[in-house]
N, C-alpha and C positions, 0 to 999 in steps of 0.2 A: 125653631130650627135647632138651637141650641138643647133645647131639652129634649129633643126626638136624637139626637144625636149621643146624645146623655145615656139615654134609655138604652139606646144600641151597646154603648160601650160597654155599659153595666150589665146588660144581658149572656157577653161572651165569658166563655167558661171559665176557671180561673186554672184547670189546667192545661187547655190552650195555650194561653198565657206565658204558660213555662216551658210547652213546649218551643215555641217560637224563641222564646231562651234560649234555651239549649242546640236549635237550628244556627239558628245564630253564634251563638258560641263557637258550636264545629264549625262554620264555614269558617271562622275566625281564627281558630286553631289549625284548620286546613293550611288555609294563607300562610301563616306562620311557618309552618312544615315545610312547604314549597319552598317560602325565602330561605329557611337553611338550610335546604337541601341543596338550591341553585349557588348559596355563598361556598357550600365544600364543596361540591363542584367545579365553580370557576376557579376555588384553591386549589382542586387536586387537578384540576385542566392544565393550568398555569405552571405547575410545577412539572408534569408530563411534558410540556413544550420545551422547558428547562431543562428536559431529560434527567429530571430528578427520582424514581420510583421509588426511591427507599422512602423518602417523605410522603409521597401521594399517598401509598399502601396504607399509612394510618390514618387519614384520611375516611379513605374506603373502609376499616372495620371501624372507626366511630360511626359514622350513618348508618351501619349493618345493627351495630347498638341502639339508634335511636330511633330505627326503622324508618329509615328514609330512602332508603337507597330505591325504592320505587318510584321516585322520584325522579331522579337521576335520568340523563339520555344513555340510550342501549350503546348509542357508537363510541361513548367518552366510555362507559365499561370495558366495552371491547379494546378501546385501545389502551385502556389499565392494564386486561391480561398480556396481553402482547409486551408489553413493559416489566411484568414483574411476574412471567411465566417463571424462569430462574428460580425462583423459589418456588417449587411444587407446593407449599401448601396455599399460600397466598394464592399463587393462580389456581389452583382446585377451585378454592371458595370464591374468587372472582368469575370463574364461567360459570358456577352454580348459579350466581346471581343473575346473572346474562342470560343466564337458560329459562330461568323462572321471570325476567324481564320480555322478552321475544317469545315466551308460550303462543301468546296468540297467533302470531305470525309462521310458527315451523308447528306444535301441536305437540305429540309426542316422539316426534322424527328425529333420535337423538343425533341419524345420521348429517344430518345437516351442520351439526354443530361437527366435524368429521376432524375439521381445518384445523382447530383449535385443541381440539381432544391430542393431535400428533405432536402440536406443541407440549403439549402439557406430558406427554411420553416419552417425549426425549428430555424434558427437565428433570424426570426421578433419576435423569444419574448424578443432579447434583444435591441429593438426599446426604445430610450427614448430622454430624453429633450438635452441630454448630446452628440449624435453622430448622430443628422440629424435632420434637419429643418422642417417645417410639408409640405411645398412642397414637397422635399424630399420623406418623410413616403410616402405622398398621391402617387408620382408616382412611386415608387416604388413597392409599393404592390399592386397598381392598376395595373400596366402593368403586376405583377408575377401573378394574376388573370388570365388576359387575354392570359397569357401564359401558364397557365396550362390548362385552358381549351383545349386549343390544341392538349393535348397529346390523346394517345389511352386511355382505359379504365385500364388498368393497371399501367399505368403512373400517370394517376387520383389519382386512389386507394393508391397509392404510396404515394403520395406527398399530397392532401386533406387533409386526415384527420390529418397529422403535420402544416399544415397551421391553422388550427381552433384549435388545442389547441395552439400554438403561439401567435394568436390571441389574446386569450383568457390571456396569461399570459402578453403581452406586457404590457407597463405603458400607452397606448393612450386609453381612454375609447372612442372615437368616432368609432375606427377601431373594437368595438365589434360587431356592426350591420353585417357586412362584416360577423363576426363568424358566426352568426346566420343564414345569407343566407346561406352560404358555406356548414353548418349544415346541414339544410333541404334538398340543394342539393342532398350531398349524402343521405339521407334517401328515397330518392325517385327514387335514383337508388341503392341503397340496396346493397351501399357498403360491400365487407367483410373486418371486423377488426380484430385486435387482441381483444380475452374477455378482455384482461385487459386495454385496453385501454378504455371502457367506466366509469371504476374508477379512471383512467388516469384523464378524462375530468371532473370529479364529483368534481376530487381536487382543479378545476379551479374556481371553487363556491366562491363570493364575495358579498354582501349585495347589494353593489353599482352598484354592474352588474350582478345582477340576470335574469334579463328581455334579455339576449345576449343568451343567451342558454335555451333551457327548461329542464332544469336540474331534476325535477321530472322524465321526459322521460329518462333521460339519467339513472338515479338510476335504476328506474325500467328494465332498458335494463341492467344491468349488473348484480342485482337479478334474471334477466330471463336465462343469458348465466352461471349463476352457480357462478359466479367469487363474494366472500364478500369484500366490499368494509370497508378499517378498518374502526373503529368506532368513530375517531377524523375526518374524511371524512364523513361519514354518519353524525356527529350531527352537525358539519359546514355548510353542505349542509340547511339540516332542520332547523336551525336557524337564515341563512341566507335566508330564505323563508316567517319565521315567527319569528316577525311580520312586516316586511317592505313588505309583497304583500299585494293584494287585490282578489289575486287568488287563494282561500281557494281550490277548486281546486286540484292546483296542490300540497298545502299543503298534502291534503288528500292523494292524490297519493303517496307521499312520508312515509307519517306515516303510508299507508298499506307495503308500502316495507319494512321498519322498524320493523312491525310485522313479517311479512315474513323472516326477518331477525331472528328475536327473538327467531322462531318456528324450525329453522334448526342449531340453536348454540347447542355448547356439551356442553354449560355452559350458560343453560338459565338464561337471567336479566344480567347477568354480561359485555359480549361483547359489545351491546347497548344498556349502561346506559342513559334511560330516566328518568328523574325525575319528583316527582308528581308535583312540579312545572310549569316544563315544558306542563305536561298534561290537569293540571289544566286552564293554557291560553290558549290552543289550543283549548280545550271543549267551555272555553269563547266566543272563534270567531264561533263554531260551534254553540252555542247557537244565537248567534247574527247575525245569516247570514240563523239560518234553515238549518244547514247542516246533514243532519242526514250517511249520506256517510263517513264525518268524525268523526265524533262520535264513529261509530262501530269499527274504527282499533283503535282507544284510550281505548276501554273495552277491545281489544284483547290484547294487551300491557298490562293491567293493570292485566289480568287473568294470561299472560304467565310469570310475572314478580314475581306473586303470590302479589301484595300491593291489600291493602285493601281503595276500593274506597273512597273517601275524600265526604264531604257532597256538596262542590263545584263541583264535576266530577257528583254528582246526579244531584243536581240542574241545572247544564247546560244540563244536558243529557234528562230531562224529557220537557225544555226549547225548546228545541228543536226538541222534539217529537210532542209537542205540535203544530208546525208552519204548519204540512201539517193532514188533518183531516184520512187519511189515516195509519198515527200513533198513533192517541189519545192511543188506546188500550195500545202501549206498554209504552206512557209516563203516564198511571195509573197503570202498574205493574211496575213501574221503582219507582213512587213514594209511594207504597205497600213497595214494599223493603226496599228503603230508612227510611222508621219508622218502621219498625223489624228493621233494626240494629238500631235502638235506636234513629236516629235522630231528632227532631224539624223541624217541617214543619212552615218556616217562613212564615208571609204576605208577606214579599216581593219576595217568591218565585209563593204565590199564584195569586199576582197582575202580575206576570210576566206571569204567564200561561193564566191565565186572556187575557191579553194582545194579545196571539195570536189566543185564541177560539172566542173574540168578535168580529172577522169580519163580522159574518153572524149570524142571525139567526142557517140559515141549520147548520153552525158548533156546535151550542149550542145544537141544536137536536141531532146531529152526536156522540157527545161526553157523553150524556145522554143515546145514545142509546147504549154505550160500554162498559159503568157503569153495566147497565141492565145485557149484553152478561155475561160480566165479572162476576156479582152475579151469574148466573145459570151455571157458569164453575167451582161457588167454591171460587171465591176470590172476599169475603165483601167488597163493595166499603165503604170507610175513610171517616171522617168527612171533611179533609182536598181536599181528589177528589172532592169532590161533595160543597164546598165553593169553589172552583177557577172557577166552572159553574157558581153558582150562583152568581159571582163576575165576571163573564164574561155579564151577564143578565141586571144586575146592570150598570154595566160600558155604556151600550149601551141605558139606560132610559127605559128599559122593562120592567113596572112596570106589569104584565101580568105575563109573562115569572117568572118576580123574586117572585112573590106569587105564581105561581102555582108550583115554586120547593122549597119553604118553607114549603105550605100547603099540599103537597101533595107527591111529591117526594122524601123529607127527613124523613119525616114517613113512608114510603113506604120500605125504607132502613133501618129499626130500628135504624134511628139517630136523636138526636135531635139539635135544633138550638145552637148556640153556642153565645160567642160576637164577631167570623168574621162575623158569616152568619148575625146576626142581623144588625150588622154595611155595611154589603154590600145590606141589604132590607133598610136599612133606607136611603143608597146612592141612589138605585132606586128610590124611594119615590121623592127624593129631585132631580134628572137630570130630572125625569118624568114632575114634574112640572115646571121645571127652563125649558125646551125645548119646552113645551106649551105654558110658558109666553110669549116668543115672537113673537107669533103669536095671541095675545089678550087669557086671557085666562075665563072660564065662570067658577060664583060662582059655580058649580054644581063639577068640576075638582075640585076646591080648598079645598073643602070640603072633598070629595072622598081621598086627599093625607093627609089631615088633620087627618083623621078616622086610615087611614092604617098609620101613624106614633103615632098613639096615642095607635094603635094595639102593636105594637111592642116593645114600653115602658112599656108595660102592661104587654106584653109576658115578659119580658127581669123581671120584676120583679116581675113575677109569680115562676119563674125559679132559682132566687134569683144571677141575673147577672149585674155586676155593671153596669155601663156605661161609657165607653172611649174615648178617645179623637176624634177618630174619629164617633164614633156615633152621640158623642155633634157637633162637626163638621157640618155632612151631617143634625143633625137636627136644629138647627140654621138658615142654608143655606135656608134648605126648609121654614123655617117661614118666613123668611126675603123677600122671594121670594113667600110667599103668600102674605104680605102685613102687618104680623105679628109682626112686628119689636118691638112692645111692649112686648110683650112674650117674645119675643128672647134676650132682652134687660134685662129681669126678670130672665133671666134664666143664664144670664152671671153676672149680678151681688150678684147673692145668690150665685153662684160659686166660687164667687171672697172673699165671706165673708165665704166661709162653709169650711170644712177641707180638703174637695177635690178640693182645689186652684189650685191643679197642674197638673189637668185635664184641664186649662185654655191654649191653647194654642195662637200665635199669627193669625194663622188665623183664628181660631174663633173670638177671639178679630177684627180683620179686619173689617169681614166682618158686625158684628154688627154694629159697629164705625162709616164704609163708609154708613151702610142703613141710619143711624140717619142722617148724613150729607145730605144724599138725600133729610130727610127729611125737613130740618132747623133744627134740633136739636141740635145745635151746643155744649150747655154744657153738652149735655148726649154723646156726639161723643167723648168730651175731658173726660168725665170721666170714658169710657168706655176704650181709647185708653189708660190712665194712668194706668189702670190695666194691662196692657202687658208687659211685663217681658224687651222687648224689645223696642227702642225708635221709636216710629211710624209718622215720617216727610212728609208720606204720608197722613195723615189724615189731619196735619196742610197744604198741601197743598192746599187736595180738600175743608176745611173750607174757605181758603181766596179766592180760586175761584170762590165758590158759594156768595162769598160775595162782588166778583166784579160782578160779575152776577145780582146784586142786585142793583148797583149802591152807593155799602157804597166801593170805593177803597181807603179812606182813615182812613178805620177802620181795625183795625187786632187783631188778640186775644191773652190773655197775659197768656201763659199756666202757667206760674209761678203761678198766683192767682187765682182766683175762676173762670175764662173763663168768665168776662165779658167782653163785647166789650171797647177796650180804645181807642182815638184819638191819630191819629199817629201825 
């Protein structure tokens, strides 16, 4: 018995033998694995109940190190993540585990996992410099992209739109771009949301990351589903739009919800408190861009709020009527208005209107011809409408255009010239010629401008109207540029000795000063230039250039004394 049994033993292979070894061994080392798997477990259990996750968590990545974590119960994971979601990247990597724990059970169904995914979307807004590295951030939010995509449409809608306002709130301003696709996304599959979530996202509005969202769009979509967004929300938004865009735009878009807003409060003005301040720059940029779109919900705010328009909210408003000629009309009943309530129609509101009618001709026609409608509707066109044409006229060298609405069109209007209208025919007068000159100009022109500024001094003190700085101005300019510089020269220094000295200004003075120097007249340059209020280093310069020009570079003039030449 003993030797048949001998025989046996000795017959079996001898790497059998080892195998059975090594079978044994792993099952030996299995064991092993399980016990430390279940001892971090009851550790990292123990401390969850303790409500401790900052300790469990490492716990959770030593196993993931010594690969145990397949060990582990799926529902002690799952209530890891739910613990230590707060930190997006911990919970990333702990539902990865879960996910690849519970394959069997869901399959590739990532929707199932749906619950957990919306957690994990609303924790990247606590992504910051303090709990992950920017590789980290980048793969982490990029692969929760790629993973949500995956789900059905309901999983989407789920989990989306908490991803884009997390976004939105995280401290990473690069991960806003990401917001703004994800954004679009859904609008173009026509998520459904909760209403309040689009006040939700309105709250997310930052100066610095305005451009991440189209937050006008977003206002208005939650004005359109009924839901008021408060009004520390609403002026945030709007102020963080203006002035740091360039997208008056979507400014506008906003300050009509605004209104809209204003139009459905039980306490009109009070809810959204805009201030004329605020109105007042927003009119600015609407003047300064042509927007007449924005404009219109800034008077509807102003009406609904019951304030009484500012002379600024006129002026930009008729500024901007002015930019397209299909308005003219309403920015000459805007500026009717504006003097009934009593205002001052400035030059510089006239040069500004000016400014957008002289592109064309046809516009100066366009806006004459509204003047006209506008008299046979009943409302007298102003001395002040009818100077910002004829300063549009002027501004363009029209000398045509600017006499035939002197001579005929402001009589036509029961109005007479005034000292803009005259000071913008004598500006005509003097670009007319100055834009000749440089194309040679004939005594026959010269004469013709000579005639019509001497008309108009005549007028002017038929009338018994002084004369102003700018008139002296634009007449000077024109002699000087006839060739006239004597005159011109006469006429600045009787100025300079008579009692209306302080009609002397420094470009007048200039220009006189620089003709002389053209000339050689170097002691009538310096005596001209000493009459200017102000020090003129330009006149000393073009003297001693004209005087190296000459071949005297070692002569220069001693303004201290009488402007003879002295040896340097």
């Amino acid at each position: 018995m003993t030797t048949t049994t001998s025989v046996v033993q000795s017959s079996v292979p001898a790497s059998a033998s080892r195998l059975g070894a090594m079978l044994s061994l792993s099952l030996s080392t299995t064991q092993t694995e399980q016990q430390r798997a279940h001892s971090l477990q009851r550790e990292m259990d123990e401390l969850l109940k303790q409500k401790n996750p900052d300790r469990a968590w490492p716990l959770f990545q030593k196993a993931v190190e010594e690969d145990l974590v397949m060990h582990f119960s799926p529902k002690v994971v799952r209530e890891l993540f739910f613990k230590v979601f707060r930190n997006p990247i911990a919970g990333y990597h702990v539902l990865q585990a879960y996910r690849t724990m519970t394959a069997k059970d869901y399959g590739n169904d990532i929707t199932a996992y749906a619950d957990m995914y919306r957690q994990l979307c609303e924790s990247i807004q606590y992504l910051n410099h303090h709990n992950c590295t920017t590789r980290d951030r980048n793969v982490v939010v990029g692969s929760l992209v790629q993973e949500l995509q995956q789900m059905d449409r309901a999983g989407k809608e789920l989990c989306i739109p908490v991803l884009v306002s997390s976004l939105m709130t995280q401290k990473f301003v690069a991960l806003g771009d990401l917001a703004g696709k994800l954004y679009q996304y859904m609008r173009r599959e026509e998520f459904q949301v909760a209403p309040g979530y689009w006040g939700h996202l309105l709250a997310t509005s930052k100066y610095n990351r305005r451009s991440e969202l189209p937050y006008d769009e977003i206002f208005l979509e939650s004005v359109k589903v009924g839901r008021r967004p408060t009004a520390n929300v609403v002026m945030n938004a709007l102020q963080n739009y203006f002035p740091y865009t360039d997208d008056i735009a979507a400014v506008q878009r906003i300050v009509q919800g605004v209104a809209l807003l204003q139009q459905s409060s039980t306490v009109p003005g009070v809810e959204y408190p805009v201030d004329m301040a605020m109105l007042e720059a927003l009119s600015t940029s609407a003047a300064q861009t042509g927007m007449s779109d924005l404009i219109m919900p800034i008077w509807d705010i102003i009406t609904i709020l019951g304030l009484e328009p500012s002379v600024a909210i006129y002026e930009n408003t008729i500024v901007t009527f002015c930019a397209r000629p299909a308005m003219y009309k309403q920015a000459f009943i805007v500026l009717d208005e504006m003097q009934q309530k009593g205002h001052i129609v400035s030059r510089a509101l006239l040069r500004s209107m000016s400014a957008q009618l002289r592109s064309s001709p046809r516009n100066i026609d366009i806006a004459l011809n509204e003047l006209n409608i506008l008299e046979v509707e009943g409302c007298p066109t102003s001395q002040a409408a009818i100077n910002a044409v004829l300063s549009a006229a002027a501004e363009r060298g029209d000398l045509d255009a600017t006499l035939s609405i002197a001579e005929e069109v402001i009589p036509r209007f029961n109005l007479q010239m005034d000292s803009d209208s005259f000071s913008f025919a004598m500006e005509a007068v003097g670009k007319h010629l100055s834009r000749r000159t440089q194309a040679g100009t004939s005594e026959e022109i010269i004469q013709k401008v000579l005639t019509a500024a001497d008309t108009i001094l005549s007028d002017m003190e038929r009338q018994g109207i002084p004369p102003t700085q700018y008139i002296l101005r634009d007449y000077v300019e024109m002699l000087c540029c006839a060739k006239e510089v004597d005159t011109a020269t006469t006429v600045v220094r009787e100025l300079a000795q008579s009692a209306e000295k302080g009609l002397l200004n420094s470009k007048i003075i200039y220009c006189v000063a620089i003709a002389n120097v053209k000339l050689g007249n170097f002691e009538v340059a310096e005596e001209i230039a000493n009459a200017s209020p102000e020090p003129m280093p330009l006149i000393r310069s073009a003297i001693k250039k004209k005087l190296r020009s000459r071949g005297m570079g070692n002569f220069s003039l001693d303004f201290t004394s009488t402007g003879q030449e002295v040896e340097t």
